[in-house]
C-alpha positions in Angstrom: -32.6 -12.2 -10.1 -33.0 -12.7 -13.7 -36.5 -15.1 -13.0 -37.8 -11.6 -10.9 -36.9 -9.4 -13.7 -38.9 -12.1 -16.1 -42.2 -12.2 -13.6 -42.2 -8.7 -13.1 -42.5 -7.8 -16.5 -45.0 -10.7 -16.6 -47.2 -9.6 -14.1 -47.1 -6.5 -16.2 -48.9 -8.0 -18.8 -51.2 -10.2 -17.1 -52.6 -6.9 -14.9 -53.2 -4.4 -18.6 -52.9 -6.6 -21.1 -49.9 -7.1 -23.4 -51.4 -4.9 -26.2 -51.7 -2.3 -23.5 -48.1 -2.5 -22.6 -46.4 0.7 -24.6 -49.0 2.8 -24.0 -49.4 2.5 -20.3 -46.0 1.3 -18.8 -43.4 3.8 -19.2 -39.5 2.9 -18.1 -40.2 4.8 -15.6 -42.8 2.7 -14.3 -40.5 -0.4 -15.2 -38.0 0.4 -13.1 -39.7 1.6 -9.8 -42.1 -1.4 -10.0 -38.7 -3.7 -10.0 -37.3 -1.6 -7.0 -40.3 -2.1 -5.3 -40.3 -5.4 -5.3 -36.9 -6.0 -4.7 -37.2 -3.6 -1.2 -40.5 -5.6 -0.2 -39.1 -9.1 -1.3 -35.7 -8.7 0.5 -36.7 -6.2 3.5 -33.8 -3.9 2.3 -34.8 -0.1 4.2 -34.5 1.4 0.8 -32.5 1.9 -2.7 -31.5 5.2 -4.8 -30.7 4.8 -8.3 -29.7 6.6 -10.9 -28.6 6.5 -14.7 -27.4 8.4 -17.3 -27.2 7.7 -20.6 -25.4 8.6 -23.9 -27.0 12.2 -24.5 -26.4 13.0 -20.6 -29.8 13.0 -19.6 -30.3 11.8 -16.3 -33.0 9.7 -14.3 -33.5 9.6 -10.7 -34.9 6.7 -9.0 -36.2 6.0 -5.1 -38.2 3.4 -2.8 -38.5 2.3 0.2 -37.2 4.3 3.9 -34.9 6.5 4.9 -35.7 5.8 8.7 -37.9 2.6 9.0 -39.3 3.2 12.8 -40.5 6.4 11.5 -41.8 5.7 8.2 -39.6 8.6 6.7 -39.6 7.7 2.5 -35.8 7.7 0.9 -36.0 10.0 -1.7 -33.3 10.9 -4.2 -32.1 14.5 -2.3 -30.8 12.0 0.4 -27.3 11.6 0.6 -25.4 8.0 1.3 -21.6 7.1 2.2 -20.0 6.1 -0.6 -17.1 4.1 0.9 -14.3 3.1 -0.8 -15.4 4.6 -4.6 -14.1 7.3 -3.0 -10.8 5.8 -4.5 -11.3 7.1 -7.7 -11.1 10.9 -6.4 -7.8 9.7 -4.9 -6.5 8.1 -7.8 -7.7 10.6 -10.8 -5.1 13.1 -8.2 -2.6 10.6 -8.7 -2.9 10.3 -12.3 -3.2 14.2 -13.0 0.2 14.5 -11.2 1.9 11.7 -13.2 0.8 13.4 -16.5 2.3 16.6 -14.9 5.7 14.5 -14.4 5.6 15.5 -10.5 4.7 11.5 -9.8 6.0 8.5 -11.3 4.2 5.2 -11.0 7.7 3.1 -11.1 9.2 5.3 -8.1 9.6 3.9 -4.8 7.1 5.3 -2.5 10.1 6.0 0.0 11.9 8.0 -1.8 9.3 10.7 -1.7 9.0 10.4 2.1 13.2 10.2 3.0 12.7 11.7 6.8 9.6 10.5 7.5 11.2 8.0 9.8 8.0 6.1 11.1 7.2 4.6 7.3 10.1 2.3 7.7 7.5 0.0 10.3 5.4 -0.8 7.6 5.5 -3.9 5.9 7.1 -4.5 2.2 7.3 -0.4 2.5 11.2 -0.7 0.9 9.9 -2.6 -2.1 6.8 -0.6 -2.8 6.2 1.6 -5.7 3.7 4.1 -6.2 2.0 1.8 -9.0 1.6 -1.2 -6.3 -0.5 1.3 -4.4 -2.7 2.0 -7.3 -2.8 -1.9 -8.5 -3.4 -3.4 -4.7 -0.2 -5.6 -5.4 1.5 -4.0 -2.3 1.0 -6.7 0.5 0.3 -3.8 3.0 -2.7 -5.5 5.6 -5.8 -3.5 5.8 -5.8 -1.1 8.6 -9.3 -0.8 9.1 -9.6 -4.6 10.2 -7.6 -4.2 13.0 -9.6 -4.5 16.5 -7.5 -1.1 17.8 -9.4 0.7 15.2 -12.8 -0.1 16.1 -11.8 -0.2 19.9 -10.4 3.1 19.9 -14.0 4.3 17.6 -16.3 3.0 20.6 -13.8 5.1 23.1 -13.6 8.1 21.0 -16.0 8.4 18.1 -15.0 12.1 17.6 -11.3 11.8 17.1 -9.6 13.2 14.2 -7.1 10.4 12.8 -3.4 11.7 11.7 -2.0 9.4 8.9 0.0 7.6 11.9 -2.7 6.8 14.2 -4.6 4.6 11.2 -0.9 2.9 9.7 0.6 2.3 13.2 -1.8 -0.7 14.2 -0.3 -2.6 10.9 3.3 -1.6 12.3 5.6 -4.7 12.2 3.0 -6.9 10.7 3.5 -9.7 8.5 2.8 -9.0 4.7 -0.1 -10.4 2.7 2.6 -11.0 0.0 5.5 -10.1 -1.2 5.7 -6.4 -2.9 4.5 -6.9 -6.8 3.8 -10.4 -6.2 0.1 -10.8 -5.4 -3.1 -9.0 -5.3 -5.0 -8.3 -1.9 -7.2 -4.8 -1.6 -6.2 -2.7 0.7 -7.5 0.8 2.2 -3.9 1.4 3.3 -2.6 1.6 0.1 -5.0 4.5 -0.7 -3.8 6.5 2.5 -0.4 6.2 1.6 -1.9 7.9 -1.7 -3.2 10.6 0.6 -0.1 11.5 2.0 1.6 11.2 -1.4 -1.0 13.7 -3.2 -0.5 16.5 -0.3 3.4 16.1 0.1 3.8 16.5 -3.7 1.1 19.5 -3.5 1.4 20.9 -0.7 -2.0 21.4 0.0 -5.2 19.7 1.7 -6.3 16.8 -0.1 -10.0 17.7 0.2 -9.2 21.1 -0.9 -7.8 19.5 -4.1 -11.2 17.2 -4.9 -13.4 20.2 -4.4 -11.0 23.0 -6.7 -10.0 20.1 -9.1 -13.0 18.1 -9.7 -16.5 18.5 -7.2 -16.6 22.4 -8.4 -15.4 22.3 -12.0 -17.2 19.6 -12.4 -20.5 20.9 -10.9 -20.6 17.6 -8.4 -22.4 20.1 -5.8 -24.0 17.2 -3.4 -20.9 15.5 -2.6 -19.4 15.8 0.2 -16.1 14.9 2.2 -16.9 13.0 4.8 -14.9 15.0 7.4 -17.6 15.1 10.4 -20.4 13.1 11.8 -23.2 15.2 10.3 -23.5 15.1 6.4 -25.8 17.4 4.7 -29.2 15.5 4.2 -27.5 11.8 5.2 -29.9 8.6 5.1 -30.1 6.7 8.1 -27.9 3.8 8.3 -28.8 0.1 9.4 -26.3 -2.1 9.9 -25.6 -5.9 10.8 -21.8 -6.3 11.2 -20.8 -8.9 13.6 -20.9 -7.7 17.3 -17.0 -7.3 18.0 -17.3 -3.9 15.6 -19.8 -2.5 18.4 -21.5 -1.0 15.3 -25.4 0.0 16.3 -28.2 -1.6 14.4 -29.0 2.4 13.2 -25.8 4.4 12.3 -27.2 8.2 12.4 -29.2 9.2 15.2 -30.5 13.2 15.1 -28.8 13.5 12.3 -25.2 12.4 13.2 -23.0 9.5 12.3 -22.1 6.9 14.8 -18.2 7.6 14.4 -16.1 10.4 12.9 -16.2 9.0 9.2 -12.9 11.6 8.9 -10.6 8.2 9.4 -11.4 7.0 5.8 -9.7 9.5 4.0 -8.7 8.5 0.5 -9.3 5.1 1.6 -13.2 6.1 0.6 -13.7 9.3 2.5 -16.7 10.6 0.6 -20.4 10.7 0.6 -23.1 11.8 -1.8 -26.2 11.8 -3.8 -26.6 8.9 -5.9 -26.8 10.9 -9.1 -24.1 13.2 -8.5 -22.6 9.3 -8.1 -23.8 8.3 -11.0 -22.5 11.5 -13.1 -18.8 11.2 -11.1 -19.0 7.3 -12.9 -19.6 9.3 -15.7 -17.0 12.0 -15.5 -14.0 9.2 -14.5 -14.9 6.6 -17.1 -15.1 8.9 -20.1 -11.1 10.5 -18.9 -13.1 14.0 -18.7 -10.4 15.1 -16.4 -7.3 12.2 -17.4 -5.3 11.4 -20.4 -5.9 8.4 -22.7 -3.1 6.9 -21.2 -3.7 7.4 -17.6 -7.6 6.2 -18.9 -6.0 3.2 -20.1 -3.9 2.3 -16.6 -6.9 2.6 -14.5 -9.1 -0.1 -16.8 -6.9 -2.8 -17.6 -6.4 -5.6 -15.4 -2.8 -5.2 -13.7 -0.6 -8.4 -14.3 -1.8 -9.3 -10.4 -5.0 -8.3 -10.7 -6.8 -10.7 -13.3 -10.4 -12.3 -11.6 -9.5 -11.5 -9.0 -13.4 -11.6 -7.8 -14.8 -14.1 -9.3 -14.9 -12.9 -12.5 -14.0 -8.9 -11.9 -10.4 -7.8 -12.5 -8.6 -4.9 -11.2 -6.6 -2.2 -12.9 -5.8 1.3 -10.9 -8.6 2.6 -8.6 -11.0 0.2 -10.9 -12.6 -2.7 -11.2 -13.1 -4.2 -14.6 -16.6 -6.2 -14.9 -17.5 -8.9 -17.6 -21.4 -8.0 -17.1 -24.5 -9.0 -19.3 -24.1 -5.7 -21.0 -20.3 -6.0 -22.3 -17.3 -5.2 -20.2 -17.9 -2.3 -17.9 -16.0 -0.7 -15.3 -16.9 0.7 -12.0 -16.3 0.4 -8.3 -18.0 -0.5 -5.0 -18.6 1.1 -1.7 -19.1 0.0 1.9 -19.4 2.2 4.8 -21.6 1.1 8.3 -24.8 1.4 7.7 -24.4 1.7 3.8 -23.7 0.1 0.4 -23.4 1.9 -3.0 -22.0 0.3 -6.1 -21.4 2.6 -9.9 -20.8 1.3 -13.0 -20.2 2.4 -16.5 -20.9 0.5 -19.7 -18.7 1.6 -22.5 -20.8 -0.3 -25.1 -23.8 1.9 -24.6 -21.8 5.6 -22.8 -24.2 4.3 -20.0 -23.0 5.4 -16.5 -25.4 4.4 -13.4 -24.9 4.3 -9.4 -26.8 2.3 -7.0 -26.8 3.4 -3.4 -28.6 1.4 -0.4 -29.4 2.6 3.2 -27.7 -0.8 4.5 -24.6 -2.5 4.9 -25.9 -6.0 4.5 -27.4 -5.5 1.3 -24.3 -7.3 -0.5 -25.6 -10.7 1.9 -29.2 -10.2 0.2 -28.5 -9.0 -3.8 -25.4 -8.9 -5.5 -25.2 -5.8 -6.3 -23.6 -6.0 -10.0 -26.6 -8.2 -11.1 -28.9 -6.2 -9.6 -27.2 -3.3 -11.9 -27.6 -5.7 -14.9 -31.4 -6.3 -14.2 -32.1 -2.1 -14.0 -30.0 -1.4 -17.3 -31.7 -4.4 -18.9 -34.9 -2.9 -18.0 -33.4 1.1 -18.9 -32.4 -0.1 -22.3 -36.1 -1.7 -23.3 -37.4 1.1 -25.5 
C-alpha cells in the first residue's frame, strides 16, 4: 500500500511537472486520485470517506458504484451499515450510567437480572460482570455464528428478534474461556449490554441513542437499523461462503436482504460516513463521557493486549499502534458492507472509511488504507 501511495504521487509529477505540483494538485485532488486507483486496481464497487480535522472542518470523499450493473456512482449522501462500531453507542450508555452510579462495572451481570430465569443457560453467566462485557473477557460464544441464525434468516428474513431468540442458540454451550480469563469478541456480550441499558432505564434502547446522543449531537443521517429499508442505503455485494445463503447483492429495490433489527447493540446501526466520521469524533474526544470512563474505554484491558496483531482492546475500543501515533477506533462488518473509523489523538484527527462490500477486508487492510489517506490529508 505504501509503494501505491509513493507511485501515485509520482505519477503526479511526471504528468505536470514537479514545479507545477502546489499550484495544480490540491488534497483534494490527492486523495480522490488515490481512491480511484485503489477501486480500479482492487475491483472494490466503491469507497466513502471522510475526515475531520482539528478546527472541525470536514471533508467528504466518494468513487466508484453504488449499484455496479447499473452504473449508479456512490456518492457521499449514501448511507452504509456500520456493523459492530455500533458498539460504541452501546457502550457510551453504559458508561453514562456508571458515572450516574445506576451501573457498576465490578457487579455481576446477574444480579441485575434475579428472575430472569432463562440467563442461567448461558455459559460463564454466574461469573460474569458487567466489565467482562465491555472488555470481551466474558467467554460467552458468538451468537451470530451459529447456523440456526442464518437458517432461521433464509426462512424468515422479516422477523423481529426478542433478546432470547438470538442468546438461546448459544444455550448450554461450552465457553471460549473461563470468565476474566481470556479475550475472545463477542456480539453477545453487547446484547447482554442491550438488555442491561433498558432494564436499568426503563426505556427503548434506540430511543436512548437518538434523545441522548444522534439529536443532541446533531448525527441526523444515522439511523437504527430497525427494518430492511434504510433511508438512501448503498447497495451491498457480498462474498461470504455459501452455507450463510447471503446473495451476491444485499439490497434489491431498495431493501435489505434480512431484517438487520437482530444486531441490536451488537452493531445495530447504519449511516453516512461523515456523520461516522464526526460520531469518531464526538466518542474519542469524551464529548458526552468523563475522563475516567474516557480512560476505560482506551486502555488495553489486562486480557486484551495485541490481541490483533498489534491492536489492543479496552471497552467498546480498539487501540491501534498506526503510522500516525497510537489511535483508537473501531471496525464494522455487516453483509454487503465494511466501514472502519479512527481517531488520531496526536493530530485531534477523526476519519471514517465505509465500503459498499464485505470482502474488502480480503483485498485492503483497512487500517493501512486509513494510514495512506491521512498521510496524504496531512501533506500541506
Amino acid at each position: 500500500m505504501k509503494k501505491q501511495l509513493l507511485s501515485l504521487v509520482l505519477l503526479f509529477c511526471l504528468t505536470i511537472g514537479y514545479s507545477q505540483i502546489t499550484e495544480k494538485i490540491t488534497l483534494n485532488d490527492s486523495v480522490i486520485g488515490y481512491l480511484k486507483q485503489t477501486v480500479q486496481n482492487t475491483q472494490l464497487p466503491g469507497i466513502n470517506f471522510s475526515i475531520i480535522d482539528n478546527r472541525g472542518k470536514i471533508k467528504n470523499y466518494s468513487e466508484g458504484f453504488s449499484d455496479i450493473e447499473e452504473q449508479v456512482p456512490l456518492t457521499t449522501s449514501h448511507s452504509f451499515f456500520s456493523g459492530s462500531i455500533g458498539k460504541t453507542y452501546a457502550a457510551t450508555l453504559v458508561f453514562k450510567l456508571v458515572e450516574s452510579g445506576d451501573i457498576d462495572l465490578k457487579k455481576a451481570y446477574l444480579d441485575y437480572f434475579p428472575d430472569t430465569d432463562w440467563l442461567n443457560n448461558l455459559p460463564n453467566i454466574d461469573d460474569i460482570t458487567v466489565e467482562m462485557l465491555l472488555q470481551h473477557t466474558s467467554g460467552l460464544p458468538r451468537y451470530v455464528l451459529k447456523p440456526e441464525i442464518w437458517n432461521t434468516f433464509h426462512e424468515d428474513p422479516n422477523k423481529i428478534w426478542s433478546y432470547e431468540d438470538r442468546l438461546s442458540v448459544i444455550f448450554e454451550d461450552e465457553p471460549l474461556h473461563e470468565a476474566g480469563n481470556g479475550w475472545a469478541y463477542s456480539d453477545t456480550n453487547y446484547i447482554l449490554l442491550g438488555m442491561l441499558i433498558e432494564k436499568i432505564t426503563g426505556e427503548n434502547y434506540y430511543d436512548l441513542v437518538k434523545n441522548q446522543i444522534l439529536k443532541p449531537q446533531h448525527l441526523s443521517h444515522t439511523y437504527p437499523s430497525l427494518q430492511r429499508k434504510i433511508t438512501n442505503l448503498a447497495i451491498g455485494y457480498s462474498r461470504m461462503p455459501p452455507a450463510f445463503q447471503v446473495p451476491n447483492k444485499t439490497v434489491t429495490d431498495k431493501e435489505y436482504f434480512i431484517n438487520p433489527q437482530f444486531e441490536w447493540t451488537g452493531g445495530g446501526m447504519a449511516s453516512t460516513t461523515e456523520d461516522l466520521a464526526k460520531w469518531a469524533k464526538l466518542y474519542y474526544e469524551g464529548v458526552l463521557l468523563s475522563k475516567n470512563s474516557l480512560v476505560n474505554i482506551t486502555t488495553p484491558n489486562p486480557n486484551g493486549k495485541l490481541v490483533e496483531g498489534t491492536s489492543s482492546y479496552g471497552m467498546g475500543s480498539f487501540i491501534y499502534q498506526t503510522d500516525h501515533g497510537e489511535a483508537y477506533g473501531h471496525t464494522g462488518f455487516m453483509p454487503g458492507f465494511n466501514s472502519i473509523f479512527i481517531y488520531y489523538p496526536k493530530y485531534g484527527i477523526a476519519a471514517a472509511m465505509q465500503i459498499n462490500c464485505d470482502y474488502a477486508g480480503g483485498v485492503i487492510n483497512l487500517n493501512d488504507f486509513m494510514d495512506d489517506l491521512i498521510a496524504i490529508s496531512l501533506t500541506k
